[in-house]
N, C-alpha and C positions, 0 to 999 in steps of 0.2 A: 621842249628839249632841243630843237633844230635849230630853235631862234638864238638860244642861250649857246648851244655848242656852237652857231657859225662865229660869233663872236670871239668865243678861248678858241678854236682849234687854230688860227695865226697868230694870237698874240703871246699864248703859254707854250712854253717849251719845255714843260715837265710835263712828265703822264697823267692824261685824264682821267679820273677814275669816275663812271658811269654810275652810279647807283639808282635802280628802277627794278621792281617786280615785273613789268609789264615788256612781253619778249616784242612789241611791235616798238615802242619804244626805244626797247635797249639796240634794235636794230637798226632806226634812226638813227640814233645817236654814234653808233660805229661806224655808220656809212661816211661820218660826216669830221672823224678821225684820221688823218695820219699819222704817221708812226706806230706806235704801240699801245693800245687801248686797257684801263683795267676793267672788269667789269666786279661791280660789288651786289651781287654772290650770287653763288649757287651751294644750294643743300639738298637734302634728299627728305627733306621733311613733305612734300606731294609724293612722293615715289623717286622711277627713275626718269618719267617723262620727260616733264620741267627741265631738266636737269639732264637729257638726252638734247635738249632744242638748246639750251643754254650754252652747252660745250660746242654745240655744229656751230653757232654763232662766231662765238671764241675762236674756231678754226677758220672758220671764210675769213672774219678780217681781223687775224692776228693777234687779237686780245691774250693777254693775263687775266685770270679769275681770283679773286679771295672767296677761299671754300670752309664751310663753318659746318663744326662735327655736328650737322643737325638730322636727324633723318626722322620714319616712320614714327619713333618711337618718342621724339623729342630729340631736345639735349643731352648730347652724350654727358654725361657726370663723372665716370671714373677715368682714367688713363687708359686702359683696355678699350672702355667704349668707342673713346676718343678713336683711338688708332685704329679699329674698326670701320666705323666708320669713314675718318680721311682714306683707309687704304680701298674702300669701297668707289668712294669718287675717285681717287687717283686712277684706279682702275677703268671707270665708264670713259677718264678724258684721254687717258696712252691708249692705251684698246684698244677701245671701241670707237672713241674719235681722232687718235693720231696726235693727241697731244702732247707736248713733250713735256717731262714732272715738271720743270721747270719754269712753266706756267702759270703752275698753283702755288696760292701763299695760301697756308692750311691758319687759320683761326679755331686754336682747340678751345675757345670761348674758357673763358671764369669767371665767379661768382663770386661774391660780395662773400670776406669771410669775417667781417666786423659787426654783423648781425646779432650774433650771441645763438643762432638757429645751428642746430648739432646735425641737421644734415649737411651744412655747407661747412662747417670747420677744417675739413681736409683739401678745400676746392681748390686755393694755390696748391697743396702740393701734387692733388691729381694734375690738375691744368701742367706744370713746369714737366712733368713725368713724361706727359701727350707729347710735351715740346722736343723731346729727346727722344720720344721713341719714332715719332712722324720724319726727324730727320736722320734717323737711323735706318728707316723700313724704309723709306719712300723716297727712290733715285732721284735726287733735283730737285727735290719739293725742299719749297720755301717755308718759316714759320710765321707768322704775323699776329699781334695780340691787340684789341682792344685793351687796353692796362686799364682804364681805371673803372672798370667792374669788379675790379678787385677790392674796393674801399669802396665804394652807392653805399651812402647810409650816414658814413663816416664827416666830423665838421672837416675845414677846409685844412688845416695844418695835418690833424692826422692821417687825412688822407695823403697828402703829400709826403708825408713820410713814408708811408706805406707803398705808394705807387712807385716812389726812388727805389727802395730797397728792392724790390719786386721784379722789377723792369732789372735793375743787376742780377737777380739771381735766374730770369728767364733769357739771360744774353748767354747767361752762364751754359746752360740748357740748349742752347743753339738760336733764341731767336733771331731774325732776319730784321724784323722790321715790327714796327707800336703805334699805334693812333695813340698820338697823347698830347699834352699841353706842354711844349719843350723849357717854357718858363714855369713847370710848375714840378720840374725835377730834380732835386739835390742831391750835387755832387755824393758822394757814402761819407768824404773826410767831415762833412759837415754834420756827421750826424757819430755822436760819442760813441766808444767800442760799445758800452754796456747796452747801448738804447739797440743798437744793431742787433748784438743778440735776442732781443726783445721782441723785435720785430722777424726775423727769421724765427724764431718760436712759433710765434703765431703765426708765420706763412707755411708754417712746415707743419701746422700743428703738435710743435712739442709738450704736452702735458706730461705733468706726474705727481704725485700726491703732494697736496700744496701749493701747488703751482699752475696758474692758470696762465698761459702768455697774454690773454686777449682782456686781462684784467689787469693783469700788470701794465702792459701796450695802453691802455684807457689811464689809468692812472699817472702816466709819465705822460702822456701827449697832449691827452684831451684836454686838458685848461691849459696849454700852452699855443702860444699863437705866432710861435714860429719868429724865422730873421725879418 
């Protein structure tokens, strides 16, 4: 880490963002930062230890955290959970270590809803729900998504289709910020009104008798291979 960071920390001039489990590491690596450091992540999936030493870090040299609704219990799943838990860590890092919300970019993690599995079919609409309510409950706090765990599973067009519309409807929602492939996003004009509703169907889980969105969505996408 020391050898790889002495090399970016003069020649990049956007924010590093650290990604390491290992706290002697992640402290290396900060030491070896200026400016504004990100660290990727902390959760409360160990307790609140972990995740007590991870925020002191974040305080001595200045870091931003991406914090992911994970704790004792797992993955949060519902939008409650979610907020639950982000208001859990937002709290250990203003608190108890003086952090400002401002800080955290809250990851309310989502789930693949292209599976056809009836536990995950609502997992977009919990996840965009977390996204509104984390920037509604939580002063400063930032939102940030992994996007395309929302389509794992899915070929390459559909998912594309899915991750655009997706990524609109959690800006809508408040997102901040998306890990995602910027060439693998389309515009909304590019994609026909009817197919749109289709797709928000199946993000919102719209069903009702005779009507599957996630079977109509495979029907209209899945043997199409896109521009």
């Amino acid at each position: 880490m020391t050898e790889v960071l002495r090399r970016f920390a003069t020649s990049v001039t956007s924010p590093i963002m650290v990604d390491t489990t290992q706290l002697d590491v992640l402290e290396a690596a900060l030491k070896l930062l200026g400016g504004r450091a990100i660290v990727n992540s902390v959760n409360l999936e160990d307790g609140e230890g972990k995740a007590d030493r991870v925020f002191a870090l974040a305080r001595e040299y200045g870091a931003a955290l991406v914090a992911l609704t994970i704790d004792e219990e797992g993955m949060a799943k519902t939008a409650e959970r979610k907020l639950a838990v982000a208001r859990r860590l937002y709290d250990l890092a203003t608190h108890r270590h003086g952090l400002p919300g401002s800080a955290l970019l809250f990851d309310a993690l989502t789930f693949t809803i292209g599976s056809g599995d009836e536990a995950s079919r609502d997992a977009g609409r919990q996840t965009l729900e977390a996204i509104r309510l984390i920037k509604r409950e939580l002063p400063g706090a930032h939102a940030l998504l992994g996007l395309s765990n929302i389509s794992f599973g899915l070929a390459p067009y559909p998912r594309q289709i899915l991750n655009s519309v997706f990524l609109a409807e959690a800006i809508d929602h408040g997102l901040d910020a998306a890990i995602l492939n910027a060439a693998k996003i389309l515009p909304l004009h590019k994609i026909d009104t009817a197919g749109l509703e289709v797709v928000r169907d199946l993000i919102y889980d719209r069903r009702r008798p005779g009507y599957d969105p996630l079977f109509v969505f495979m029907e209209r996408f899945a043997g199409a291979k896109g521009p």
